[in-house]
N, CA and C atoms of all chains as a GROMACS GRO file, in nm:
protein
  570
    1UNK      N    1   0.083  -0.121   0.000
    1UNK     CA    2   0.000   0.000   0.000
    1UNK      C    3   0.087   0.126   0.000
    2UNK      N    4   0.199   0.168   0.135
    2UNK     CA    5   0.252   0.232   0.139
    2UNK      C    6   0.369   0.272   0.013
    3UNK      N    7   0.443   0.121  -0.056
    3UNK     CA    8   0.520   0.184  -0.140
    3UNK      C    9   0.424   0.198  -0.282
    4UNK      N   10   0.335   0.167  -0.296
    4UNK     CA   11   0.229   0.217  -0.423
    4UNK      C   12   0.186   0.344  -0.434
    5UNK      N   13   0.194   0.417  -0.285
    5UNK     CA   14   0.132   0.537  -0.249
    5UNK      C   15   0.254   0.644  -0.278
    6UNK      N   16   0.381   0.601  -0.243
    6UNK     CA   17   0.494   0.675  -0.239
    6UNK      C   18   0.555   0.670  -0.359
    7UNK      N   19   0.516   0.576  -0.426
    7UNK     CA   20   0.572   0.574  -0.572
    7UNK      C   21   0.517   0.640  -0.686
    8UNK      N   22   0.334   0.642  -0.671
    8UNK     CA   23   0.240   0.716  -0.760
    8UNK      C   24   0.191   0.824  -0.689
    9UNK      N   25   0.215   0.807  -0.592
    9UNK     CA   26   0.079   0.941  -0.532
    9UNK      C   27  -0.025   0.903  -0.531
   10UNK      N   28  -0.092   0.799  -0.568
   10UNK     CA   29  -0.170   0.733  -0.585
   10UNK      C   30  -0.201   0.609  -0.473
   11UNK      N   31  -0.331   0.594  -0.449
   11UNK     CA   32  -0.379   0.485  -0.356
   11UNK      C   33  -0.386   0.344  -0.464
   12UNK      N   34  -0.341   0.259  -0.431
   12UNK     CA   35  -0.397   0.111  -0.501
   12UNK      C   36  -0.506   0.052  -0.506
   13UNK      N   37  -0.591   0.017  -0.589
   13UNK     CA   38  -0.710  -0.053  -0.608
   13UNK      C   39  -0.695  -0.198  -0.588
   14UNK      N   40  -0.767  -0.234  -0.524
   14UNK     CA   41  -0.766  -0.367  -0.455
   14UNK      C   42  -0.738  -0.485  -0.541
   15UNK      N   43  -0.780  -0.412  -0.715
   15UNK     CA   44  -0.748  -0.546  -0.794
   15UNK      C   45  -0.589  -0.545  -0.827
   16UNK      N   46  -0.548  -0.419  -0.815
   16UNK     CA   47  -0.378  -0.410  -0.826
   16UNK      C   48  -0.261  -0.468  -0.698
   17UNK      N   49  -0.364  -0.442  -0.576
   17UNK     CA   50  -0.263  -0.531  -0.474
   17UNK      C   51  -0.291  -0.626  -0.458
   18UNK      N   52  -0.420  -0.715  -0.501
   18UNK     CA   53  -0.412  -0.830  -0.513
   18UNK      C   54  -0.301  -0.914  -0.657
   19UNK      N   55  -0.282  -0.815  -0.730
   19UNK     CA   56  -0.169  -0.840  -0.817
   19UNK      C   57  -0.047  -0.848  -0.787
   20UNK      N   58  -0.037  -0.726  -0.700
   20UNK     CA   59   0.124  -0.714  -0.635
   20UNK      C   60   0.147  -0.836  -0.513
   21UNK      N   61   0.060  -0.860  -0.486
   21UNK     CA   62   0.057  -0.954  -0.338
   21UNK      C   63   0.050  -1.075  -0.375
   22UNK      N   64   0.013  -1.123  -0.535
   22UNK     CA   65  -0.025  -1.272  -0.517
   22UNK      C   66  -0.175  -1.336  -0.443
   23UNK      N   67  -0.246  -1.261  -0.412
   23UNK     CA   68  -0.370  -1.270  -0.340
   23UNK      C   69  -0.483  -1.291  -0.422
   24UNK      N   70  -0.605  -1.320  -0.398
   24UNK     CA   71  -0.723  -1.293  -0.447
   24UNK      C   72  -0.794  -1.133  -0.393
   25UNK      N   73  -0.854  -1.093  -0.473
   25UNK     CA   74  -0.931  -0.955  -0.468
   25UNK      C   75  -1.001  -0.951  -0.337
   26UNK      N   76  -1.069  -1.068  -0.345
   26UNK     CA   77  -1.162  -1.094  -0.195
   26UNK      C   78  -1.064  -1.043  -0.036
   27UNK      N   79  -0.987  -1.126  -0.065
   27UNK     CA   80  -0.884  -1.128   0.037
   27UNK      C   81  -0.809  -1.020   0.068
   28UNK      N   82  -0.795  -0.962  -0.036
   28UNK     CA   83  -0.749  -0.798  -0.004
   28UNK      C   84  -0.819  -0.718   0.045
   29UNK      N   85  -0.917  -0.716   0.000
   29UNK     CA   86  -1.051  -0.635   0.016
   29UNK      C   87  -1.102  -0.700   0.213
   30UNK      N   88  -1.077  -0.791   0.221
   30UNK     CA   89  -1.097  -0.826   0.355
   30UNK      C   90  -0.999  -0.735   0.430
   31UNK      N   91  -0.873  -0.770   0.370
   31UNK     CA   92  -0.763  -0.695   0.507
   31UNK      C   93  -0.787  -0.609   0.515
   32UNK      N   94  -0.804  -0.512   0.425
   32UNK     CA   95  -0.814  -0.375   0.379
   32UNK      C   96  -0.906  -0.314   0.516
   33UNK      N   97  -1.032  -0.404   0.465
   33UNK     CA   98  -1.114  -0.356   0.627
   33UNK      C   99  -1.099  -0.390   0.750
   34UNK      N  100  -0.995  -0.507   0.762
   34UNK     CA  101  -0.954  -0.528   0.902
   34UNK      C  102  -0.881  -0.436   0.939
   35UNK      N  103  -0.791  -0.360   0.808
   35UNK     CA  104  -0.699  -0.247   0.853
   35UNK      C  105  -0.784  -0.137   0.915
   36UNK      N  106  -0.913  -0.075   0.875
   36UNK     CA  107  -0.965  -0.045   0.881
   36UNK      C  108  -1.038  -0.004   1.019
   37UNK      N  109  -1.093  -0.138   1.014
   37UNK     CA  110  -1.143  -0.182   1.161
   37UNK      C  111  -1.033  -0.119   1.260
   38UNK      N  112  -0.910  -0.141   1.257
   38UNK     CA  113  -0.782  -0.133   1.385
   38UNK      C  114  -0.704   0.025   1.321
   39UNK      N  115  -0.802   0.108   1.298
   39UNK     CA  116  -0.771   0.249   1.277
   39UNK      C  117  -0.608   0.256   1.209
   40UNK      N  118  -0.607   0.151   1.112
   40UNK     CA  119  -0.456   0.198   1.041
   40UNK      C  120  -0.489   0.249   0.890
   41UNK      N  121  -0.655   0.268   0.844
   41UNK     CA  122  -0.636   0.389   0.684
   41UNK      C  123  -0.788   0.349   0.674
   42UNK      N  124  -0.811   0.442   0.597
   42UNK     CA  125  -0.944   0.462   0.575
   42UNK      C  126  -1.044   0.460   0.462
   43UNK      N  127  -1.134   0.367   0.442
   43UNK     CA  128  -1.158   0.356   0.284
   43UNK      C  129  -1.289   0.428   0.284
   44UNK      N  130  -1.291   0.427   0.140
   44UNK     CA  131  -1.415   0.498   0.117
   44UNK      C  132  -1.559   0.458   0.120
   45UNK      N  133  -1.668   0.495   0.092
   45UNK     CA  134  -1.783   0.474   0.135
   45UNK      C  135  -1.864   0.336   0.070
   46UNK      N  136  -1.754   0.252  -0.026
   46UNK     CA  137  -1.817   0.156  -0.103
   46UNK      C  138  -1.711   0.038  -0.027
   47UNK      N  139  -1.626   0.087   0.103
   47UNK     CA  140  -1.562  -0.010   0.214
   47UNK      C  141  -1.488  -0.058   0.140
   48UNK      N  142  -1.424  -0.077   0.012
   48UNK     CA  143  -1.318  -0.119  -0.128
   48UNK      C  144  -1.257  -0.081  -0.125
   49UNK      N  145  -1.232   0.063  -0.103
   49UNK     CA  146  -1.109   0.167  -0.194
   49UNK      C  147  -1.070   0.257  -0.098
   50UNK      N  148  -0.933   0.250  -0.068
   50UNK     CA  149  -0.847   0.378  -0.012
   50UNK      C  150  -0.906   0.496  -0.014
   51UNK      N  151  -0.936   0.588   0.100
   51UNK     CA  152  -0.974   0.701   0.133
   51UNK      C  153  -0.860   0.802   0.214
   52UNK      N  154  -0.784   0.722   0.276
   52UNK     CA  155  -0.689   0.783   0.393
   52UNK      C  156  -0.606   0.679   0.382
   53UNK      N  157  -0.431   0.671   0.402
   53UNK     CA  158  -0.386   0.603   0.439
   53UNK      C  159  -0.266   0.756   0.498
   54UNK      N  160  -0.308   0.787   0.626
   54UNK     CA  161  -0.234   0.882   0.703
   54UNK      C  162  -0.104   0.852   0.670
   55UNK      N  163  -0.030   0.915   0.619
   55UNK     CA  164  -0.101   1.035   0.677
   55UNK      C  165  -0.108   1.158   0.511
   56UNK      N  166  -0.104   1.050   0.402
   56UNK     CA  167  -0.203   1.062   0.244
   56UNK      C  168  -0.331   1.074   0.216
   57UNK      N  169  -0.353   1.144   0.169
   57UNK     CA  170  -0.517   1.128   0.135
   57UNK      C  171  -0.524   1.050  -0.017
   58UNK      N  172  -0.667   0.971  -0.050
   58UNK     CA  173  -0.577   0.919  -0.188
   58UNK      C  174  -0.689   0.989  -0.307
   59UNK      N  175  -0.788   1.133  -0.211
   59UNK     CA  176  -0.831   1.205  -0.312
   59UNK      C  177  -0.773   1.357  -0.332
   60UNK      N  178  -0.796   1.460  -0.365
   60UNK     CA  179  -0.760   1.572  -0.358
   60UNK      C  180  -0.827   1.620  -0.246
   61UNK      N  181  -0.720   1.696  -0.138
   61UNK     CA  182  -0.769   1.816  -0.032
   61UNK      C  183  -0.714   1.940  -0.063
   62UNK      N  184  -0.781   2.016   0.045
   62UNK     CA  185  -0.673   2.178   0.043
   62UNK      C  186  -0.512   2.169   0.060
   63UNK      N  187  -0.499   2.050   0.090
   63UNK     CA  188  -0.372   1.958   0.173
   63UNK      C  189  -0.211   1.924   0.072
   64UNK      N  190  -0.217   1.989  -0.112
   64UNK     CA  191  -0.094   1.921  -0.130
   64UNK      C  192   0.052   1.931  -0.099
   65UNK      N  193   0.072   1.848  -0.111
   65UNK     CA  194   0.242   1.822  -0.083
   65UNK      C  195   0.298   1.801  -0.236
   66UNK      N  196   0.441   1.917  -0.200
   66UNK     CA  197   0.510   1.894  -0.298
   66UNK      C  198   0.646   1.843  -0.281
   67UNK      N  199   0.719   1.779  -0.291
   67UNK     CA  200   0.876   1.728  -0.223
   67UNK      C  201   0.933   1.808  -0.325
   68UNK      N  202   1.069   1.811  -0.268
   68UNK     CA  203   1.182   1.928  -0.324
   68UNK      C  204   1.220   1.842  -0.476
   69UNK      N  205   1.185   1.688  -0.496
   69UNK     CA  206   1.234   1.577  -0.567
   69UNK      C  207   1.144   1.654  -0.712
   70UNK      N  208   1.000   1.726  -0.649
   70UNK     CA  209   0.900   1.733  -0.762
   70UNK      C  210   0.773   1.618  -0.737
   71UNK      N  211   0.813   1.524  -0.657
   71UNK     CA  212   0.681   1.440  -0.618
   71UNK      C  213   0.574   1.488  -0.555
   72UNK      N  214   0.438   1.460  -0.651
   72UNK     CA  215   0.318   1.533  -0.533
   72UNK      C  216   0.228   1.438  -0.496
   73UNK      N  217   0.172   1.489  -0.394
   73UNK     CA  218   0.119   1.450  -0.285
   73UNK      C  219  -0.022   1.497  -0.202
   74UNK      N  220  -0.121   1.425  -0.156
   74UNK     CA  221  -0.221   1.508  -0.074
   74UNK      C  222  -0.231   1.513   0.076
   75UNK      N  223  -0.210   1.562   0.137
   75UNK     CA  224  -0.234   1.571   0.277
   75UNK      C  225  -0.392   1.509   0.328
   76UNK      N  226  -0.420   1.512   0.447
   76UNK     CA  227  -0.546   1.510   0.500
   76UNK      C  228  -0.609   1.612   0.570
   77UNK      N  229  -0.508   1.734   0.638
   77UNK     CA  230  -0.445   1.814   0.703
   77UNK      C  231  -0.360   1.900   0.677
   78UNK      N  232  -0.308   1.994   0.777
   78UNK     CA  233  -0.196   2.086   0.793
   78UNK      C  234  -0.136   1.982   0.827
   79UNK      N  235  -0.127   1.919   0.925
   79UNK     CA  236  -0.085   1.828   1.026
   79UNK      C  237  -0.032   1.728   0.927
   80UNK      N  238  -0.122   1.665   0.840
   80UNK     CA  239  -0.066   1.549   0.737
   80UNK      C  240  -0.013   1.573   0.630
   81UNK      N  241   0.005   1.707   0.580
   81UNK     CA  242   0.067   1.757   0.467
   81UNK      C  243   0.270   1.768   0.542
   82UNK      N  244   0.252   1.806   0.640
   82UNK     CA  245   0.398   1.803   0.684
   82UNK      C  246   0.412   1.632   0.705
   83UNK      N  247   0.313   1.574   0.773
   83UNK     CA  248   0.333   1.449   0.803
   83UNK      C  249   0.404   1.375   0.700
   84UNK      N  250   0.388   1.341   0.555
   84UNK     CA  251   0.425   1.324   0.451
   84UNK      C  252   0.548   1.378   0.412
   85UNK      N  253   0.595   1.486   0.416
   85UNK     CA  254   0.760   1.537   0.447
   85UNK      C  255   0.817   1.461   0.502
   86UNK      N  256   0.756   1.455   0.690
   86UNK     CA  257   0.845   1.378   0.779
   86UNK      C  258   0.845   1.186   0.728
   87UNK      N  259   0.768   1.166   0.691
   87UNK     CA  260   0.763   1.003   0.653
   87UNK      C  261   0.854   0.988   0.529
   88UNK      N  262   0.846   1.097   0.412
   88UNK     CA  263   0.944   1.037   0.334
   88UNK      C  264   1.050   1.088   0.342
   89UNK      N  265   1.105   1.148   0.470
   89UNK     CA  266   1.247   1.248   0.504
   89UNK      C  267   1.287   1.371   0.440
   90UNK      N  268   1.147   1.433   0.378
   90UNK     CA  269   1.224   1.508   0.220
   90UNK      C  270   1.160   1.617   0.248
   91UNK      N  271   1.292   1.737   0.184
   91UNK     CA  272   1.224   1.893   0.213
   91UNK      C  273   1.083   1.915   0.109
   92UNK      N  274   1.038   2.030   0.079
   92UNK     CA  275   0.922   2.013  -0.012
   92UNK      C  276   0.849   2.106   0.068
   93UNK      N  277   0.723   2.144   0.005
   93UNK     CA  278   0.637   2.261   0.057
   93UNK      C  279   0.446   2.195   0.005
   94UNK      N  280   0.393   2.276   0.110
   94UNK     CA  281   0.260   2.263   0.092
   94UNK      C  282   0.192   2.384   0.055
   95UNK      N  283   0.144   2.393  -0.069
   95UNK     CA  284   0.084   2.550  -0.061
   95UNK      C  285  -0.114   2.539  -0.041
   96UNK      N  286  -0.145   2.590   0.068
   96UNK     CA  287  -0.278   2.560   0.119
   96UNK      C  288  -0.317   2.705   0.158
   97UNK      N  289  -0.437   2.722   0.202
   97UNK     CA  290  -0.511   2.893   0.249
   97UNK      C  291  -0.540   2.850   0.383
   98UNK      N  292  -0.525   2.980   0.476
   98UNK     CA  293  -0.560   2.993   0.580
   98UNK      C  294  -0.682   2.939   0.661
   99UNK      N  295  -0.692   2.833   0.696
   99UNK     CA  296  -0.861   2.763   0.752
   99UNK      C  297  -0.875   2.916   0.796
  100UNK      N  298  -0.861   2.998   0.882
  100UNK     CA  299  -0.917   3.148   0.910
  100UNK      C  300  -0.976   3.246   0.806
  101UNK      N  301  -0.856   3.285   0.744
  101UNK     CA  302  -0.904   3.435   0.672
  101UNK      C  303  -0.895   3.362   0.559
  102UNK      N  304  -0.857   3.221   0.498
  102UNK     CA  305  -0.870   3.189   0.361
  102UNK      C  306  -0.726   3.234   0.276
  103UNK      N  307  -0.612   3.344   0.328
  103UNK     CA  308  -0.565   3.413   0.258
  103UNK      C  309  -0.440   3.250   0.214
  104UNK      N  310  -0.364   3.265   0.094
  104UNK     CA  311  -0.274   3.175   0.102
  104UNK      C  312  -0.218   3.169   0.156
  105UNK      N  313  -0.129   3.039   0.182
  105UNK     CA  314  -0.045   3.023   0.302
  105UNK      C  315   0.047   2.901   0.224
  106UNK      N  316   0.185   2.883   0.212
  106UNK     CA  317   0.291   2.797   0.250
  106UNK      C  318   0.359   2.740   0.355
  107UNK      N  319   0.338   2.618   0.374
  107UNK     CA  320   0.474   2.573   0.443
  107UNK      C  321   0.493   2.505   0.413
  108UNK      N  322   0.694   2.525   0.412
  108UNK     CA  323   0.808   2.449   0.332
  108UNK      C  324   0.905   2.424   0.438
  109UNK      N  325   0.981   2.318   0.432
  109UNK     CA  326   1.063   2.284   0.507
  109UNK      C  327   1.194   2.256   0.395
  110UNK      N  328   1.280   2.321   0.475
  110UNK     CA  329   1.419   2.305   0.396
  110UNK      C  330   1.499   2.253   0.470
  111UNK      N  331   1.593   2.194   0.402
  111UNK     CA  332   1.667   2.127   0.552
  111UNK      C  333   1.665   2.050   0.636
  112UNK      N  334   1.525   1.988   0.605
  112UNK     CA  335   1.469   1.925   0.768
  112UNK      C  336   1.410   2.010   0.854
  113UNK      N  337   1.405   2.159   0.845
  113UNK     CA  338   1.348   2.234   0.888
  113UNK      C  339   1.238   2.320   0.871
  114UNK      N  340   1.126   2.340   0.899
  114UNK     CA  341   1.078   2.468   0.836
  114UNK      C  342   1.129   2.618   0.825
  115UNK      N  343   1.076   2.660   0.720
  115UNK     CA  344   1.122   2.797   0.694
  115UNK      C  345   1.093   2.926   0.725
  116UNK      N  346   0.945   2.925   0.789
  116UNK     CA  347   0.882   2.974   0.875
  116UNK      C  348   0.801   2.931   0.960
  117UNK      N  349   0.786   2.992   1.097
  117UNK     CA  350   0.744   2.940   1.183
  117UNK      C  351   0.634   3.063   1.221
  118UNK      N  352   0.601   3.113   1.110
  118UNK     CA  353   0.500   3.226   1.170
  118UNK      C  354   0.325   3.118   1.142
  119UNK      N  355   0.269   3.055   1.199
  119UNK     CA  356   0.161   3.034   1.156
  119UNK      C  357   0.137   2.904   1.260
  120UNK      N  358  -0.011   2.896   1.274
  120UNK     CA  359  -0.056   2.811   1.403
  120UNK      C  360  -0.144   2.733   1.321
  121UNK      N  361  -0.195   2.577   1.380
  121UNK     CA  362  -0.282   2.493   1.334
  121UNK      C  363  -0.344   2.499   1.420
  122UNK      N  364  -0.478   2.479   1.417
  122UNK     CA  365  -0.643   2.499   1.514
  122UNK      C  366  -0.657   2.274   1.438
  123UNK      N  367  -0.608   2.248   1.632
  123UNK     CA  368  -0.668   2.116   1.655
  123UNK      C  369  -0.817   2.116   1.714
  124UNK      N  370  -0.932   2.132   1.613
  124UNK     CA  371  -1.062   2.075   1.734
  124UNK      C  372  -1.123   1.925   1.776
  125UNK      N  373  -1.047   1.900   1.727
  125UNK     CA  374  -1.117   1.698   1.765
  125UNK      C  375  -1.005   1.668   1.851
  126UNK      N  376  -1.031   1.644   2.017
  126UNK     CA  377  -0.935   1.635   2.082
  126UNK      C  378  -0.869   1.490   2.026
  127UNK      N  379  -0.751   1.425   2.034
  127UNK     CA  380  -0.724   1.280   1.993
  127UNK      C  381  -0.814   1.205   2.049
  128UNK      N  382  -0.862   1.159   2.161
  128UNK     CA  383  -0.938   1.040   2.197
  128UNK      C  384  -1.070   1.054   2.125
  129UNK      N  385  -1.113   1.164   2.057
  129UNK     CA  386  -1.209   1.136   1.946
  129UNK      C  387  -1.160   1.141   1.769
  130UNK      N  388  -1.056   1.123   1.768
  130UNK     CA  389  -1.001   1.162   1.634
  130UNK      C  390  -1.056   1.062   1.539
  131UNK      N  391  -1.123   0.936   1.607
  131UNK     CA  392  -1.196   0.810   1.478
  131UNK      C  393  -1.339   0.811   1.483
  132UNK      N  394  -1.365   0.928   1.563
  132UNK     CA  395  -1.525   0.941   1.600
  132UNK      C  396  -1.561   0.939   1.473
  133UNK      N  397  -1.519   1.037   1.363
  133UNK     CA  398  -1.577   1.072   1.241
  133UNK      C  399  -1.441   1.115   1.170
  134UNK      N  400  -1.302   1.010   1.160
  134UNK     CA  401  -1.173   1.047   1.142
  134UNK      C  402  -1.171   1.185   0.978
  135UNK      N  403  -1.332   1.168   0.894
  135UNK     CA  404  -1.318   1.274   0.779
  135UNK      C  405  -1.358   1.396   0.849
  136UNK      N  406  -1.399   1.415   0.941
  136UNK     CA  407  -1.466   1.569   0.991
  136UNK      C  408  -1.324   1.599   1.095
  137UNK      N  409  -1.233   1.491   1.164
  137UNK     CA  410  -1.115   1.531   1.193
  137UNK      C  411  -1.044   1.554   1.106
  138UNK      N  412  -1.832   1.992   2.204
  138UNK     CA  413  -1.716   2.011   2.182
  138UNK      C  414  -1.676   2.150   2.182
  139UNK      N  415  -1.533   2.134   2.272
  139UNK     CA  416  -1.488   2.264   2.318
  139UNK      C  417  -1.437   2.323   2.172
  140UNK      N  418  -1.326   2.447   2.176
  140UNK     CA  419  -1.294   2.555   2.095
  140UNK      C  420  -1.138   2.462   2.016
  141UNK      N  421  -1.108   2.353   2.070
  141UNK     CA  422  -0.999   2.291   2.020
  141UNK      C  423  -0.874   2.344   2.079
  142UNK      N  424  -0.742   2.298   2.033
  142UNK     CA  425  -0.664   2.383   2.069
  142UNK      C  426  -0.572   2.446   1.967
  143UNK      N  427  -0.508   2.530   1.970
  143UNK     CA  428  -0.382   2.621   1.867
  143UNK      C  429  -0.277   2.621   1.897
  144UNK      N  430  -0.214   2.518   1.804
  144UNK     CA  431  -0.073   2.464   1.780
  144UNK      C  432   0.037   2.566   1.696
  145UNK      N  433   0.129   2.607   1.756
  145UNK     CA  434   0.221   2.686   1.688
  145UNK      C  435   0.276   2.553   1.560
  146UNK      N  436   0.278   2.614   1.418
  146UNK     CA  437   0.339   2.522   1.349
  146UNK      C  438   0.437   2.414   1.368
  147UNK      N  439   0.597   2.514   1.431
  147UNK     CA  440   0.687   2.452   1.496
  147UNK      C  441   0.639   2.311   1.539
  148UNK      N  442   0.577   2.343   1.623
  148UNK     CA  443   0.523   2.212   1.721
  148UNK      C  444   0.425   2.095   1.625
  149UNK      N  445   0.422   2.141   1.554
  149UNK     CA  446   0.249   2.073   1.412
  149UNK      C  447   0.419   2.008   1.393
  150UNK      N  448   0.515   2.034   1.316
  150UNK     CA  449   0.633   1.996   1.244
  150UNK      C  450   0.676   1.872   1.342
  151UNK      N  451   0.746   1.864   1.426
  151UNK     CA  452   0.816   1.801   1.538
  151UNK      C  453   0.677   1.677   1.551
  152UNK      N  454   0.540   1.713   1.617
  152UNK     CA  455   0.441   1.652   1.573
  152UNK      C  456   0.477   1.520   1.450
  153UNK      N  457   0.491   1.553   1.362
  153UNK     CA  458   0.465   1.560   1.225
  153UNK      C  459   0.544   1.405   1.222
  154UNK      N  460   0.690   1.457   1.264
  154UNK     CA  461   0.806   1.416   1.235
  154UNK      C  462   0.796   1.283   1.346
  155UNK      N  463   0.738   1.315   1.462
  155UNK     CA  464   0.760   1.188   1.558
  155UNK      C  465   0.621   1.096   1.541
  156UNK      N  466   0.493   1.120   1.459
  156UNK     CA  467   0.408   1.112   1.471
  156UNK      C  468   0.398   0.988   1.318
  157UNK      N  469   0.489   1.026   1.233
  157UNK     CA  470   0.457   0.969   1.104
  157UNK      C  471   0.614   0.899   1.066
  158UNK      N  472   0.705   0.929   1.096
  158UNK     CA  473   0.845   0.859   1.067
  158UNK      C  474   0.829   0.727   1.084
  159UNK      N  475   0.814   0.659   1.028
  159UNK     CA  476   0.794   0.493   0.980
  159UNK      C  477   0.712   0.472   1.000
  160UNK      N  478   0.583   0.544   0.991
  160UNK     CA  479   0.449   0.501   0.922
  160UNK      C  480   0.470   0.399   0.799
  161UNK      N  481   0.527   0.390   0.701
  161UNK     CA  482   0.502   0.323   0.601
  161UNK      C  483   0.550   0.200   0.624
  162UNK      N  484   0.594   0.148   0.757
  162UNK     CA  485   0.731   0.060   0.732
  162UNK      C  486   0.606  -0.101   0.775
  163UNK      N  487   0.644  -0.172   0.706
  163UNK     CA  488   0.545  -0.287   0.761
  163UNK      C  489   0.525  -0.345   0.875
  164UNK      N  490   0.620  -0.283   0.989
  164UNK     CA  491   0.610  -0.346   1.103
  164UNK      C  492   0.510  -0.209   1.209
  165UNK      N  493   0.504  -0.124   1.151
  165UNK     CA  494   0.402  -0.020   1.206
  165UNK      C  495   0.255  -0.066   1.273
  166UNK      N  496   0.240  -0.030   1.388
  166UNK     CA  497   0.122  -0.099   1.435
  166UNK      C  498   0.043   0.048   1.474
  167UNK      N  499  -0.062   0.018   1.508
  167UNK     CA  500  -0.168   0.179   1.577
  167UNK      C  501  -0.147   0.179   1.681
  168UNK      N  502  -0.092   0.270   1.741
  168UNK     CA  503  -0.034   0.340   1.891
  168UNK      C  504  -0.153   0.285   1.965
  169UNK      N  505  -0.126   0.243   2.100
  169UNK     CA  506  -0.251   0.239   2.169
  169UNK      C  507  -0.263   0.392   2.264
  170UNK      N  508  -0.368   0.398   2.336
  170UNK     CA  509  -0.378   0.541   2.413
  170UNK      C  510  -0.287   0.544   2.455
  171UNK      N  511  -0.235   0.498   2.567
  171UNK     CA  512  -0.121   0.567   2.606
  171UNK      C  513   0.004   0.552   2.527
  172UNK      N  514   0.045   0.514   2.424
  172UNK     CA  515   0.147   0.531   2.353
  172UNK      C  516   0.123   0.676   2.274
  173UNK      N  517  -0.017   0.675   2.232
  173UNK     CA  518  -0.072   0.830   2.187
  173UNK      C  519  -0.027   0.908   2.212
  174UNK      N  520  -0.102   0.960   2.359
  174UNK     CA  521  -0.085   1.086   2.491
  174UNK      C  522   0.069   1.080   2.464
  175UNK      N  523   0.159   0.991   2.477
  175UNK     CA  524   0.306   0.977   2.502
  175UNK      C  525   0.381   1.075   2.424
  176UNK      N  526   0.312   0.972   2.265
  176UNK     CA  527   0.381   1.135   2.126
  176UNK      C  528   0.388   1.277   2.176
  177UNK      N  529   0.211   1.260   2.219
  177UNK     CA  530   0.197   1.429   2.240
  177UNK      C  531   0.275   1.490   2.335
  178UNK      N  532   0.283   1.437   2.440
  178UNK     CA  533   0.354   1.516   2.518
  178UNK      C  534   0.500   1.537   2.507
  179UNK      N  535   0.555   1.468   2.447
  179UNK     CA  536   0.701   1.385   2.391
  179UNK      C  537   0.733   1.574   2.368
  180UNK      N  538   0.670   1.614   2.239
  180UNK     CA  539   0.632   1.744   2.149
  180UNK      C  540   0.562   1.878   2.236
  181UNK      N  541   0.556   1.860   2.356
  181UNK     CA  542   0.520   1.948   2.480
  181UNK      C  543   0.320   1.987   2.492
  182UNK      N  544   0.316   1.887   2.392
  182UNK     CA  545   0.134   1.880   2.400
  182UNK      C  546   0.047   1.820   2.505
  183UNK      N  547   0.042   1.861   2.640
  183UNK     CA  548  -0.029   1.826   2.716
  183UNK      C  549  -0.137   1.856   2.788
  184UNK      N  550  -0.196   1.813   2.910
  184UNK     CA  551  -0.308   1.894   2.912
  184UNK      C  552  -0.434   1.830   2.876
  185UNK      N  553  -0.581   1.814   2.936
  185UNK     CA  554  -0.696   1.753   2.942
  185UNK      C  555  -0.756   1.736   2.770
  186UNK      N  556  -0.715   1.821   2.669
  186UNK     CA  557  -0.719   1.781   2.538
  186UNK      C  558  -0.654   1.707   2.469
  187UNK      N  559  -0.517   1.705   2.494
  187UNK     CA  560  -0.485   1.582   2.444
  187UNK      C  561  -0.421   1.440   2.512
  188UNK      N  562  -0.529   1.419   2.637
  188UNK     CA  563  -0.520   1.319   2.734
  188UNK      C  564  -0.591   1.204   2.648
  189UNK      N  565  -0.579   1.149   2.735
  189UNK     CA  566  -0.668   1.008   2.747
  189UNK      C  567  -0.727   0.950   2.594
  190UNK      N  568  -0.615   0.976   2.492
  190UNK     CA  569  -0.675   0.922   2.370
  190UNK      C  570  -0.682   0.776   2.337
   0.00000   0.00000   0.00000
């Protein structure tokens, strides 16, 4: 899942990792929701297909990621758009708008670092509800 | 549900970094609560919001 995701940007369709895996479709499609079940990614509303695999989204959000390489990427989040930096070790920038005033907003990390530190994220789903409704978190 | 809380980026980053660094790796399992709370505070996030996840 993960290196299909990191390689395309793209989420895998269950008939493709049952290809990559040697599996039957069924059987993928089972784990998929056991993964599911044990809060490790999130499929979509037909319970088949990749929706979330945190900290990626595998549709378009306000959320993309760009790596310094040129690879892009969707966040789920502010939070998961850097998350995706830190998982594949790589500088790169997210250009997203202010959840507040809407106005644009970047953040890029160079270095391993960010480049500015002027700007705050608004957490409202404390964590012990973060799977209550993990798309409205 | 309360007003949430407001994370200086800095801290979203560090977050980020201890929160997702070998996510992809196949031996990755889902934190239980208190391994959760642990991250957070690890990153100086503590406090009745991000308790008891």
């Amino acid at each position: 899942m993960y290196d299909h995701l990191i390689r395309t940007g793209a989420a895998p369709y269950p008939a493709t990792l049952a290809t990559d895996l040697g599996l039957d479709e069924i059987t993928v499609v089972e784990a998929l929701r056991a993964l599911e079940d044990a809060h490790a990614l999130v499929l979509g509303s037909d319970r088949d297909t990749v929706w979330m695999a945190h900290p990626f989204s595998a549709v378009p959000t306000p959320y993309p990621v760009r790596t310094a390489a040129g690879r892009e990427y969707w966040g789920n989040c502010a939070w998961d758009a850097l998350g995706v930096l830190a998982l594949l070790g790589s500088d790169g920038a997210s250009a997203s708008a202010c959840a507040d005033c809407d106005d644009p907003m970047t953040i890029e990390v160079e270095n391993g670092s960010l480049v500015s530190d002027d700007a705050v994220v608004h957490f409202l789903v404390p964590p012990r509800r973060f799977w209550d409704d993990v798309g409205f978190t | 549900m309360g007003r949430g809380a407001i994370v200086p980026i800095a801290t979203v980053w560090e977050l980020a970094k201890a929160w997702y660094t070998g996510r992809e790796r196949e031996e990755w399992r889902p934190r239980t609560p208190d391994e959760t709370t642990a991250v957070f505070s690890e990153v100086g996030l503590t406090g009745e919001f991000w308790a008891g996840s």
